[in-house]
N, C-alpha and C positions, 0 to 999 in steps of 0.2 A: 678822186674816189677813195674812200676810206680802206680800211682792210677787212673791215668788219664789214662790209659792204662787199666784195670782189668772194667776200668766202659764204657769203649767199646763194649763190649755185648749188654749192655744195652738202647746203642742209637743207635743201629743197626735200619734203617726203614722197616727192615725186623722183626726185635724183637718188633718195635712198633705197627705194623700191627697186629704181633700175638699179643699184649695185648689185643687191641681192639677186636680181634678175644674174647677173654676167659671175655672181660669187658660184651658185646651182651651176650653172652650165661648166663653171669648171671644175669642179666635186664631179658632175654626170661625166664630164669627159678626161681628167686627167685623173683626180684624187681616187675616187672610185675604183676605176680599174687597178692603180697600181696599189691598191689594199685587199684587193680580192688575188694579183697576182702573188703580193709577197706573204701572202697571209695561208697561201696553198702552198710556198715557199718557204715557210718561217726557216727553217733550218739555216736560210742566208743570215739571219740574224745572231743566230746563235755561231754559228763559224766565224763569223768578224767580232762576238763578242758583243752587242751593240747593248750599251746599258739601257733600264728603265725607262730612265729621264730621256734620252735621246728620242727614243721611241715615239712617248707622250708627245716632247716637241716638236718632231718632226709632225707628228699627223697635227697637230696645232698652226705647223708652217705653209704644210701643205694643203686643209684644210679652209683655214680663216687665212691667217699671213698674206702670201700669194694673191688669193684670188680678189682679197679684200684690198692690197695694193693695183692690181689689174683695174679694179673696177673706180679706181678712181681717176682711169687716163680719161675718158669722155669728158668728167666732170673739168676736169684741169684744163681742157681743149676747148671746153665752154667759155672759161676764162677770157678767150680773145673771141670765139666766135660759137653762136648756135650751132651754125653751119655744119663747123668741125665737130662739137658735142656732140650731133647724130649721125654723121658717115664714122668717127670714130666706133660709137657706140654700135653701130652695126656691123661694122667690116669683125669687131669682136665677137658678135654674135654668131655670124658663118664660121669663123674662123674656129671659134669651141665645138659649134652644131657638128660640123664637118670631122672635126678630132674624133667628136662622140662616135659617129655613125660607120666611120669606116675600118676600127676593129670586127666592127658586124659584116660589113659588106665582104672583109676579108675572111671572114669563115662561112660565108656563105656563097662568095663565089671565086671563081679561079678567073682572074679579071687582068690582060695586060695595066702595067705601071700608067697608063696615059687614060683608059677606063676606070681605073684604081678612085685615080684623084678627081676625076670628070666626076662621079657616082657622088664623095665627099662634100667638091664644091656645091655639084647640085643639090645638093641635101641643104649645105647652109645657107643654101639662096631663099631655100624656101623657108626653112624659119627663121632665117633673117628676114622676108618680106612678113609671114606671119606675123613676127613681133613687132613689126612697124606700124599693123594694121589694124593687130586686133585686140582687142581688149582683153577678151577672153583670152585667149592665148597666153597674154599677160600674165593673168590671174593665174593661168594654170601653172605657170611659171612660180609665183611667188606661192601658192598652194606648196610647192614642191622644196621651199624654201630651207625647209625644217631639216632637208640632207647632210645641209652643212655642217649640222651637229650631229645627228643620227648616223654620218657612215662616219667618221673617226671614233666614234662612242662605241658603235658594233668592232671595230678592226680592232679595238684597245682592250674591251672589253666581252666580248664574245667570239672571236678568233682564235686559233692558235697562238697568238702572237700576248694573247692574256698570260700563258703560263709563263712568257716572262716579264711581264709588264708585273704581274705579282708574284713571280717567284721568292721565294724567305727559305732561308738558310735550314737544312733539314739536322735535325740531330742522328749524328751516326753514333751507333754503341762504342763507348768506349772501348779499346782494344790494345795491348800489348802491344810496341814496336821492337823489332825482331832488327838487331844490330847486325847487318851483316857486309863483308865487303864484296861478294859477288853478285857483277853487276846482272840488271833484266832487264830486258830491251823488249816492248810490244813491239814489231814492224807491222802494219796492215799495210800489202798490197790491193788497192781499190781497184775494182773494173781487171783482176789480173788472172787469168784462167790457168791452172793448172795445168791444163791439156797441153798449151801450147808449149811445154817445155819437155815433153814427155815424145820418147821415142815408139816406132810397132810395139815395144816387149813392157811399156809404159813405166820403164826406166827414166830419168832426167837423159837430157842428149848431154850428156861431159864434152862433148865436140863447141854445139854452140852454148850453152850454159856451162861454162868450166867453173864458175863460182856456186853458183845453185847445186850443181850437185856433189860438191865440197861439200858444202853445207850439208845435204844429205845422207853423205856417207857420216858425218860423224852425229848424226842424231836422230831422234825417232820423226821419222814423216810421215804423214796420216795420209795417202794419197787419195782416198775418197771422200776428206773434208769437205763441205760447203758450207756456204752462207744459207742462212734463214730466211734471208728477205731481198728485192732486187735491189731494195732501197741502202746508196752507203749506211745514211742514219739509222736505221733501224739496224742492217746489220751490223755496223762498227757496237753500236747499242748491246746488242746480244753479248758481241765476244768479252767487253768487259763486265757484264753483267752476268753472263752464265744464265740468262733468261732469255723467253723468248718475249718480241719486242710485243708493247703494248699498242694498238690502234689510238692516235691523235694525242701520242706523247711526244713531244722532242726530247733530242738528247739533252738532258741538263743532267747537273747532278742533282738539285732538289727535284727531279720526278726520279734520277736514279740512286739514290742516296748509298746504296749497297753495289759497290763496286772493284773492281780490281785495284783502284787506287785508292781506297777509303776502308775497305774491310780487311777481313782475314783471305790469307791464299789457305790458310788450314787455321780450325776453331783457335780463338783466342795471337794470331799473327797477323802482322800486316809482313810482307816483307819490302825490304823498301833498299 
């Protein structure tokens, strides 16, 4: 048998259909949610630093990439046997249906680990027999086709996760740098309460903080300081910015171009 012959399965528009069929179900079940998670999360991006380009290719990886190599195991199973081509092609179908279904199940019920997964597999059975059956089904399946471009296009380009996919370089006013050798040190303690270092008379305890209230004795300590917001990002935000934080900005510095590291600490200085 030839070669061009053996890779006829494979361009079948009926074998193409089913890819796209198994490419959706895994967009519905893995790609999806982890865009809608990290997309409510962007900040994770921005704390590892995660470039442009990474971004783009990952939702391209995880998107098309992935689900587009997945969906060629049926066809390659075909190769030696029908047989294989459709118990492959289905046990895939449960197997995503199931992924799909049981983030829902789990916020919707308080289910033992043995219910948990009973709930999931049951779910893939059925539209795994669904898709064995029906045509419609089918259809509705390849209707739905169009995900596979429409949720990386939304996450890249209508999410949080845009301001850095186009983030550019913001122009700061020129400024005077102020030579000096005494050093500045920001420390942000995150998540650190004040209370808890504070004796009845709301003195530092010197007993269990011997350093801390060193510290304090030799400088001005604002003991009724707070943060702005419960959010680190927003408040680490404020403190160098001297603002209060904007709703559905992350910390950059092109959304904060004016900052403790970039401007003046007094008109016309930076100190550095």
């Amino acid at each position: 048998m030839h070669s061009s012959q053996k890779l006829q399965p494979l361009l079948r528009a009926e074998t193409l259909g089913q890819s796209l069929h198994l490419m959706i179900l895994f967009n519905l079940a893995l790609a999806q949610p982890l865009y809608d998670l990290t997309s409510r999360q962007a900040e994770f991006y921005v704390a590892h630093e995660t470039p442009p380009a990474w971004l783009v290719l990952g939702a391209l990886l995880l998107s098309i990439c992935l689900p587009g190599l997945l969906s060629l195991v049926p066809p390659l199973f075909g190769l030696f046997s029908p047989k294989l081509e459709k118990s492959s092609r289905f046990a895939l179908v449960v197997l995503l249906s199931a992924l799909f279904i049981l983030p829902v199940v789990n916020r919707s019920a308080d289910l033992s680990i043995a219910l948990f997964i009973a709930a999931g597999v049951l779910f893939g059975m059925i539209v795994g027999l669904a898709y064995s059956r029906s045509r419609i089904f089918r259809m509705f399946l390849t209707c739905l086709s169009p995900g596979i471009v429409v949720f990386p296009f939304f996450f890249l380009f209508f999410s949080p996760v845009s301001q850095l996919v186009f983030s550019g370089e913001e122009e700061i006013p020129g400024v005077e740098i102020a030579r000096s050798r005494a050093p500045v040190f920001v420390i942000v303690f995150d998540e650190f309460s004040t209370v808890s270092l504070l004796k009845r008379d709301l003195q530092i305890d010197e007993r269990l903080y011997p350093n801390f209230a060193r510290l304090a004795a030799g400088s001005h300590w604002f003991r009724n300081a707070t943060t702005v917001s419960l959010e680190t990002a927003k408040a680490v935000s404020s403190i160098v910015t001297g603002t209060f934080p904007k709703p559905d900005t992350l910390p950059t510095a092109s959304n904060h171009p004016v900052n403790l590291f970039s401007s003046s600490l007094s008109p016309g200085i930076v100190g550095t």
